[in-house]
Steps between C-alpha positions, in 0.01 A plus 500: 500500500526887554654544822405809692840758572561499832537834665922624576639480850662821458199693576394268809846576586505881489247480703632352785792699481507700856609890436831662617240672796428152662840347414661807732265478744510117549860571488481740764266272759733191417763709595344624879453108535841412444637838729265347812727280660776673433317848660354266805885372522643882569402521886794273555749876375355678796681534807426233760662735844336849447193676417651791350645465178712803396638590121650808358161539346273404763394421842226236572435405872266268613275349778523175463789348666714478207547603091478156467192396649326810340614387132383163614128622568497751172630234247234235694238758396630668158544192332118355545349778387715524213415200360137536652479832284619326231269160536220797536518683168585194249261301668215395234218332702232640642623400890791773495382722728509280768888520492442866658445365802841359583674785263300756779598303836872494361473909374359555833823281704741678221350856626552359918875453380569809322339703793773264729157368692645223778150325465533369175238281349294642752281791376419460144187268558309783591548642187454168297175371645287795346652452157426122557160559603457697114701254273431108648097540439605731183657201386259248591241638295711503209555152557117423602430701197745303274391137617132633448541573129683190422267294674221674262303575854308814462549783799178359697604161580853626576281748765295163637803331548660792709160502693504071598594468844754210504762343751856640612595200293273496206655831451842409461365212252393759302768692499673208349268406229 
């Protein structure tokens, strides 16, 4: 019997080899990951008694009623968009922009701290509900769009079905189908 060669692994394996660009930069995020709690962990350095926090290089003062309540709020903030940012860009499915809503309420509570706002968690809505009202339907035709094609439905039934007047309930059954 003549016994076809079968192909080397070496090539299937050069192949899969990941460059020195992705190895650095997967380096890099692992890294931020593995800094988080240690970063989110650093309010508890600041000064508990004061809000003015003096060094022979600078002079920081604050509103809130102490250093330590201020780090408190900014490492509550930094550290979700960091690894919101970071959830964001290596994020391969097609449902990633979504994640700018949260990432844009906490940018917008980050921005309330660093401008020493009192009313914290208060504000940013206003600024999040118009960039809701452009990505959640954004994304739900992408999804509507995506379910049509793999159901092999052509753009006219997908229309009809939009059209059907159905239930508060029958609605959420289809959401779930």
């Amino acid at each position: 019997m003549n016994k076809p060669h079968n192909k080397s692994t070496r090539e299937r394996l050069k192949f899969r080899q990941p460059d020195k660009k992705s190895l650095i930069q997967g380096g890099i995020i692992v890294f931020i990951m593995a800094v988080t709690p240690f970063i989110y962990y650093s309010y508890e350095s600041f000064p508990d008694n004061t809000q003015v926090w003096e060094t022979f290089l600078f002079k920081f003062t604050t509103k809130f009623p102490s250093l330590y309540q201020y780090a408190w709020f900014l490492t509550g903030k930094v550290i979700p968009v960091i690894l919101l940012l970071i959830w964001f860009f290596t994020c391969k499915h097609w449902w990633h922009w979504i994640i700018l809503v949260p990432l844009s309420m906490y940018v917008f509570q980050l921005f309330n701290i660093l401008k020493q706002n009192f009313d914290v968690d208060e504000v940013e809505i206003v600024y999040v509900i118009p960039i809701m009202m452009i990505l959640v339907p954004f994304v739900y035709l992408i999804r509507a769009k995506l379910f049509s094609q793999m159901r092999a439905d052509d753009l006219k039934s997908f229309e009809e079905e939009l059209l059907q007047r159905r239930s508060f309930w029958q609605q959420i059954k289809d959401l779930f189908r």
